[in-house]
N, C-alpha and C positions, 0 to 999 in steps of 0.2 A: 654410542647410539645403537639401538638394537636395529635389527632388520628384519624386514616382515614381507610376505610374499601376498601381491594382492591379480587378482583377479579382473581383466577388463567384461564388466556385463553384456557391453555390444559385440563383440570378434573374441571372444574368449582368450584375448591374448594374457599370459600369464608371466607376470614382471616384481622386481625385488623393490624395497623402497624402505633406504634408513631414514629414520625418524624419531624426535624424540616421544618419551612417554607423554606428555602433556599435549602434544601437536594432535590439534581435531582438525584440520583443514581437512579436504576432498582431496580425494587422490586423482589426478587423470590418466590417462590410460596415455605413454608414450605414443603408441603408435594411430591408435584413432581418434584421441582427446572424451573417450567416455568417461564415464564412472567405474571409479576401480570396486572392489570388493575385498575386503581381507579375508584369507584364505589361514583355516586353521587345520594344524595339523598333528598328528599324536609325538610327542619325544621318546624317542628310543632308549629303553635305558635296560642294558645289558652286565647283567650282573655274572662275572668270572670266575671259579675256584670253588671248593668247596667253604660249606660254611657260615653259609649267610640264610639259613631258615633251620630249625630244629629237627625237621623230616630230612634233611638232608641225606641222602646216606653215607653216612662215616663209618669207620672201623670202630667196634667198640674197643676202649681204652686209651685211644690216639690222644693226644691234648691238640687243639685248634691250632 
């Protein structure tokens, strides 16, 4: 089950919560019983070595 970070609207407190993909229930907020908020956020995606674009700069003649 993934996990999603959601956001309480009343006291901004910021809490984890696994769930499945089909589950619409309301989230509440552990600490105050608000309304949670799902909080979205960019993934990181870090690409290492040369090689991976054609501007790359390689040596010319090298084989990949």
């Amino acid at each position: 089950m993934p996990l999603y970070e959601y956001q309480c609207m009343r006291c901004s407190t910021e809490f984890e919560v696994k769930r499945s993909l089909d589950d619409e229930s309301a989230i509440t907020c552990p600490k105050c019983q608000g309304k949670g908020q799902r909080m979205f956020s960019p993934v990181p995606i870090i690409f290492k070595g040369p090689g991976f674009y054609t501007t790359d700069n390689r040596k010319d003649g090298s084989t990949p």
